[in-house]
C-alpha positions in Angstrom: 72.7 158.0 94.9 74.4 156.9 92.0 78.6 156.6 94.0 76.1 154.7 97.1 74.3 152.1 94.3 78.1 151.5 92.8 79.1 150.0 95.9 77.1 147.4 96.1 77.2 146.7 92.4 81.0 146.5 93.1 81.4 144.3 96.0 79.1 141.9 93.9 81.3 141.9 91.2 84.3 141.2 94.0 82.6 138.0 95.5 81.6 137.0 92.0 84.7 137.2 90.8 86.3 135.4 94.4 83.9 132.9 94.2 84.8 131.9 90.2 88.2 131.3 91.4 87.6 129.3 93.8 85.5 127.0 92.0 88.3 127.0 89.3 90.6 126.2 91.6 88.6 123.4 93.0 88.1 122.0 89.7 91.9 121.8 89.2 92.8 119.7 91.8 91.8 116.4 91.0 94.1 117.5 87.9 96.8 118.7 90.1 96.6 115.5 91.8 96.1 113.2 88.9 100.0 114.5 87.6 101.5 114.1 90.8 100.5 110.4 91.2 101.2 109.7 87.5 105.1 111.8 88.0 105.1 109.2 91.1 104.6 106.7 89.0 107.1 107.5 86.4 109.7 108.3 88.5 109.8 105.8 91.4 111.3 102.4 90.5 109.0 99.4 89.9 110.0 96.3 91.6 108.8 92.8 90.3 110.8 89.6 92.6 109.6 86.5 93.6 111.2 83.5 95.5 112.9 80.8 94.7 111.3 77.1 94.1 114.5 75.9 96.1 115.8 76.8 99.1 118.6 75.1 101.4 118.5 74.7 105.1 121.1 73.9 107.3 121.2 72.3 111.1 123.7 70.3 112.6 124.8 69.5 116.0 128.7 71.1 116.6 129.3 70.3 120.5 127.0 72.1 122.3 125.8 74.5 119.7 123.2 73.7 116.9 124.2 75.3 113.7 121.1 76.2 112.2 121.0 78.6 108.6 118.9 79.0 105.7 119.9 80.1 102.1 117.2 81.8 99.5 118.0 82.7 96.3 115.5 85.5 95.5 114.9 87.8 91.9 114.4 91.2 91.3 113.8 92.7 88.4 113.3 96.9 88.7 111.0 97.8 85.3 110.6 101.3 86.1 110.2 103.8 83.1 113.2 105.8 84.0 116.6 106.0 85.2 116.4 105.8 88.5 117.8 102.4 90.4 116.0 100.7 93.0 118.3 100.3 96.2 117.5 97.0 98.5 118.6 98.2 101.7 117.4 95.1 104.2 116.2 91.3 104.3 114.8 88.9 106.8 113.3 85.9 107.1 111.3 83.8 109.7 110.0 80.5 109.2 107.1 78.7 111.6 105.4 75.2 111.5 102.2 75.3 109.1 100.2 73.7 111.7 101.4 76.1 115.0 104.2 76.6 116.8 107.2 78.9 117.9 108.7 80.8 115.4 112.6 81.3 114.4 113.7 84.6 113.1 116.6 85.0 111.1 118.8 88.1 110.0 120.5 88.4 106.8 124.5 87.6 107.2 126.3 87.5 104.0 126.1 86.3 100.4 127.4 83.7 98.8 127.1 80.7 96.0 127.0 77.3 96.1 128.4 73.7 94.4 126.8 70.5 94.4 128.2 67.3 96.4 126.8 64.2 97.1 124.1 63.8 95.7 121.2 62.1 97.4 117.9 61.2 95.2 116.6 64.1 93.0 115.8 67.0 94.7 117.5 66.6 98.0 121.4 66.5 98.1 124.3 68.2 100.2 125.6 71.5 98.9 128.8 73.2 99.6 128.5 77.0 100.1 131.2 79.5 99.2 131.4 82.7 100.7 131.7 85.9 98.4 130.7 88.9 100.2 129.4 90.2 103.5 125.8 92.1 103.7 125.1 95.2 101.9 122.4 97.5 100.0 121.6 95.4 96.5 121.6 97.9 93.8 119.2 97.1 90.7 119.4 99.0 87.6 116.4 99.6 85.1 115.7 96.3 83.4 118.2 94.6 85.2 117.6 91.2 87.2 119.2 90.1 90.4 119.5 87.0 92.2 121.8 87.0 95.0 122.3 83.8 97.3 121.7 85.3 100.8 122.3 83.1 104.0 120.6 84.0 106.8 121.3 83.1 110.3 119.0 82.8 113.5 119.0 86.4 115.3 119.1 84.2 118.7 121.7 81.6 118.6 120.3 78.0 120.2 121.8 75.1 121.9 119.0 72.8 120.6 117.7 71.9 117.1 115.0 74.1 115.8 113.4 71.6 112.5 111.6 68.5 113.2 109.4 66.7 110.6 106.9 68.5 109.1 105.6 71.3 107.1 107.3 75.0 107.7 105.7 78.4 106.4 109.1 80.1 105.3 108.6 84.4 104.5 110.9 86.5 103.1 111.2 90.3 103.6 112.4 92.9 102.1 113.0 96.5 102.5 114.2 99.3 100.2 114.5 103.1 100.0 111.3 103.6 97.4 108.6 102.5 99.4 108.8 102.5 102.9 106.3 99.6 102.7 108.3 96.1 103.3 107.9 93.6 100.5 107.0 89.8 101.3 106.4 86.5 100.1 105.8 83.5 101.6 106.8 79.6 100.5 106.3 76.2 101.7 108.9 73.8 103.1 108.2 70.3 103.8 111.1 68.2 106.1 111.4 65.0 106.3 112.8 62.8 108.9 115.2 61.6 105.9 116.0 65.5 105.0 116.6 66.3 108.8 118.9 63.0 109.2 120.9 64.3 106.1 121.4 67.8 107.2 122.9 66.2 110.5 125.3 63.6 107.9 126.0 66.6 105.5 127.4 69.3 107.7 126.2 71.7 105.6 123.3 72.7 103.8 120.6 70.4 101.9 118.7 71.4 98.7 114.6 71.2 99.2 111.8 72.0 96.9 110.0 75.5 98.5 106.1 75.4 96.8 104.3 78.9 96.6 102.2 79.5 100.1 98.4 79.9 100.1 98.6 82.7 102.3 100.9 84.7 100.1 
């Protein structure tokens, strides 16, 4: 009787024991899970950027091909809490009428940097760009800042011009290797029929005030 009562008595204790486990277990995760966000956190790069409150456009008529680009001068700033860099891998850019309409895509090309030339009233004037590297990973180190002048060119090359007066929603994107999530941010571009006329005169590109977007 008393080997056939210690059975039981000891198979409770087992489950007993199982079941204390598990609960401890169970009450560890949210722990468990709490460090491995917060060792995310410190080791992953943290990316602030923004765009410009400038931007340049270009579009010209060359015999039968429009020459149309666009140059952004972006900042990033990586404040992570570590030592790792933040790599920029890929950008692109598309701009569309505020008020509807086709779309132009543009692909990233090369950098470069830029001196003034004829100036024409305060905020709009030709530019002359200088070309100083072709495109390539940006590389930003804790608490350092870049700002690279990137000129971007239309992925489908057209015959005809692409900006006519008006109001253009102009969106940056930008990829990088610590968050498969692209980054974007949107500005606002207004042309003139003045501004379009000058790009024509210029040849080149034409400096215009880009104001934050209300859909970014």
């Amino acid at each position: 009787m008393t080997d056939g009562a210690a059975k039981p008595a000891g198979r409770l204790t087992t489950i007993t024991a199982v079941v204390a486990l598990i609960v401890s277990i169970a009450a560890m995760i949210p722990n468990v899970v709490g460090f491995l966000e917060y060792r995310n956190k410190m080791s992953a790069p943290l990316m602030d950027w923004g765009m410009p409150d400038r931007v340049r456009l270009v579009q010209y008529q060359a015999g039968d091909e429009t020459i149309i680009e666009a140059y952004v001068q972006p900042t990033f700033v990586n404040r992570g809490l570590n030592t790792r860099v933040e790599v920029i891998r890929g950008m692109g850019l598309s701009m569309e009428p505020t008020e509807g309409g086709p779309a132009i895509e543009f692909r990233w090309r090369n950098h470069g940097k830029f001196s003034a030339s004829t100036p024409s009233g305060s905020l709009t004037r030709c530019v002359a760009e200088e070309y100083t590297g072709d495109t390539g990973s940006l590389v930003a180190a804790p608490n350092q800042a870049l700002a690279p002048v990137v000129l971007f060119g239309p992925k489908v090359e057209r015959t005809d011009p692409y900006f006519e007066p008006g109001s253009y929603q102009m969106t940056l994107t930008v990829e990088r290797t610590a968050n498969e999530t692209p980054m974007e941010k949107t500005v606002e571009v207004t042309l003139t029929q003045d501004a379009i006329d000058l790009m024509d005169e210029c040849k080149t590109a034409i400096l215009l005030p880009a104001n934050p977007s209300e859909e970014t």
